[in-house]
C-alpha positions as CSV (number, residue, x, y, z in Angstrom):
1,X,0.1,-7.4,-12.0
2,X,1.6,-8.6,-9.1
3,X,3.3,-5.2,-7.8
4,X,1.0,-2.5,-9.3
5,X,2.3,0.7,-7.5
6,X,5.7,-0.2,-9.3
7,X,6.8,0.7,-13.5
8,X,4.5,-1.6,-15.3
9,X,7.7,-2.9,-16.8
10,X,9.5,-3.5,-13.3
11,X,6.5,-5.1,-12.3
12,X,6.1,-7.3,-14.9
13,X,10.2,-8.3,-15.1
14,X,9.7,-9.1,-11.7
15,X,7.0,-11.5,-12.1
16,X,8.9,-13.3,-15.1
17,X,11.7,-13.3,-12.9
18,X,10.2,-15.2,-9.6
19,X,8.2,-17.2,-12.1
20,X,11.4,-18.8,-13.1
21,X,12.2,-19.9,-10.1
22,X,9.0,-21.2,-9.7
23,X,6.7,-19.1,-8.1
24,X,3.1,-19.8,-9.4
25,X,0.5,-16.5,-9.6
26,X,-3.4,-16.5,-9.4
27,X,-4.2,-13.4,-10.0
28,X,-8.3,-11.9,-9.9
29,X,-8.2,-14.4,-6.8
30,X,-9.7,-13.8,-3.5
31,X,-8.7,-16.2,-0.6
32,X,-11.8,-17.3,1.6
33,X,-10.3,-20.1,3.8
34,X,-6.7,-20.6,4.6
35,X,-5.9,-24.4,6.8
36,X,-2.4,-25.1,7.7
37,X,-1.8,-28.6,7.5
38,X,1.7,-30.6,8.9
39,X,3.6,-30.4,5.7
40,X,1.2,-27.9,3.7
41,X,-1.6,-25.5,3.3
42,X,-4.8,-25.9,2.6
43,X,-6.0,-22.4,0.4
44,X,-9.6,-22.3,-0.7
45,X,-9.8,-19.6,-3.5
46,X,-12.4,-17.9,-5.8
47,X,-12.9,-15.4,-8.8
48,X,-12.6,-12.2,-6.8
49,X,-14.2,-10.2,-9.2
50,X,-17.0,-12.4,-10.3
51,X,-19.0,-15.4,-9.4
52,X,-17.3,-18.4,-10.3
53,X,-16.3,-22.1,-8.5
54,X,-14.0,-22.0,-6.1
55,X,-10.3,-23.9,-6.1
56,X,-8.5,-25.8,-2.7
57,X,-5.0,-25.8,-3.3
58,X,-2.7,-27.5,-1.4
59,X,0.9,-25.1,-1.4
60,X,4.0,-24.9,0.7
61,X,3.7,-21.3,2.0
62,X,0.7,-18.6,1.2
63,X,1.9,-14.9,1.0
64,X,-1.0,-12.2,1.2
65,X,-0.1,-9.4,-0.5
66,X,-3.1,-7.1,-1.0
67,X,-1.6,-3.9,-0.8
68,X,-2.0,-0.7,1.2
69,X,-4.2,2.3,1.3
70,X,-3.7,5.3,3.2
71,X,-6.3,5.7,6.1
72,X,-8.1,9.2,5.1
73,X,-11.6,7.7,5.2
74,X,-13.4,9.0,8.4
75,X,-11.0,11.8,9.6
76,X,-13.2,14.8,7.8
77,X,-11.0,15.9,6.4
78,X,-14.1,16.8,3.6
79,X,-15.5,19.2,6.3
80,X,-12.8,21.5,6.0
81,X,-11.6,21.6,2.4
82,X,-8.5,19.0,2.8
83,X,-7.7,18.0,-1.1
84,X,-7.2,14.3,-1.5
85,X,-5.5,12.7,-4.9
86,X,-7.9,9.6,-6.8
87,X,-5.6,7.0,-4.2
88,X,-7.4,8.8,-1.1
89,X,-4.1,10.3,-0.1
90,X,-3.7,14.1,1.0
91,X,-2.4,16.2,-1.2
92,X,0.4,18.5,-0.3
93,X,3.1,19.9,-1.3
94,X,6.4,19.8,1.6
95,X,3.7,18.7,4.1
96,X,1.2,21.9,3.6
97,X,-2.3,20.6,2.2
98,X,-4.1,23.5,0.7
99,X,-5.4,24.6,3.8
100,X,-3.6,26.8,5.9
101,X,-2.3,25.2,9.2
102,X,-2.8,21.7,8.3
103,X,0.4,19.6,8.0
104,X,0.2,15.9,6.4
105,X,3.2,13.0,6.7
106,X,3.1,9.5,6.5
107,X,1.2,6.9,5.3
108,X,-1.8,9.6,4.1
109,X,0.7,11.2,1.6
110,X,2.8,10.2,-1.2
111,X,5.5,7.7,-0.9
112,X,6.7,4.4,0.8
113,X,4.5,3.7,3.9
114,X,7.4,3.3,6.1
115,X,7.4,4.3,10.0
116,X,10.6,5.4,10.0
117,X,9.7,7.9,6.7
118,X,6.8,9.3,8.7
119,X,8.8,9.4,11.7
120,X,11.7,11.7,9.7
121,X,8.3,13.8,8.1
122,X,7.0,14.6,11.6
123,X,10.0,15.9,12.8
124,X,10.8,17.5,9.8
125,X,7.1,19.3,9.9
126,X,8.2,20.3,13.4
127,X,11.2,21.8,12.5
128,X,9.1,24.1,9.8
129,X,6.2,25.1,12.7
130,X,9.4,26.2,14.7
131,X,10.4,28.3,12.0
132,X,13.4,25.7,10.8
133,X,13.9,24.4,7.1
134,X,12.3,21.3,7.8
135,X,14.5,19.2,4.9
136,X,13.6,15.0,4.7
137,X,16.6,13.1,3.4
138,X,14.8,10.6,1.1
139,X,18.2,8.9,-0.3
């Protein structure tokens, strides 16, 4: 699927959509060389999940979408009990993990990766450690 964090149906409405207006998909690609040319682009492309031959395409535009993962790995967060769900992100529930004084917003939680969201979640998180509500408007 071309947008897998959306409804399986959305996602796939969406692709039948764009591919009416012509949009071409090669999905279980990687990219391994990408040339811009004057008038095009040069894409070299294989299997991305097995060996295979690889493909040069010559296309108008490239758009990388690959997705985004929230950055947990590294922070140790193992080393003192922090949950995380199968997608790596922290588990909490309004910004508490599961153990006591640790606060998590932003890209390492559920949701849109958006600054402006994390931005709103800090200051909300702030507002809670100053003994405020705390409330994130998500509409």
């Amino acid at each position: 699927r071309i947008t897998p964090g959306v409804d399986e149906e959305v996602s796939k409405q969406f692709q039948r959509i764009l591919q009416k207006q012509g949009f071409k998909f090669l999905l279980g690609k990687k990219v391994t060389e990408v040339k811009p040319l004057k008038a095009s682009v040069k894409v070299t492309i294989e299997p991305a999940q097995s060996e295979g031959e690889a493909e040069t395409l010559s296309v108008d535009k490239v758009l990388v979408s690959i997705g985004r993962r929230p950055y947990t790995e590294g922070l140790g967060l193992e080393s003192v009990g922090v949950q995380l769900d199968v997608a790596g992100r922290i588990e909490t529930n309004g910004f508490k993990t599961n153990v006591d004084g640790i606060y998590a917003i932003g890209d390492v939680i559920t949701g849109p990766m958006l600054a402006h969201k994390a931005e709103d979640e800090g200051v909300a998180v702030a507002e809670m450690l100053a003994g405020k509500s705390g409330h994130v408007n998500y509409d």
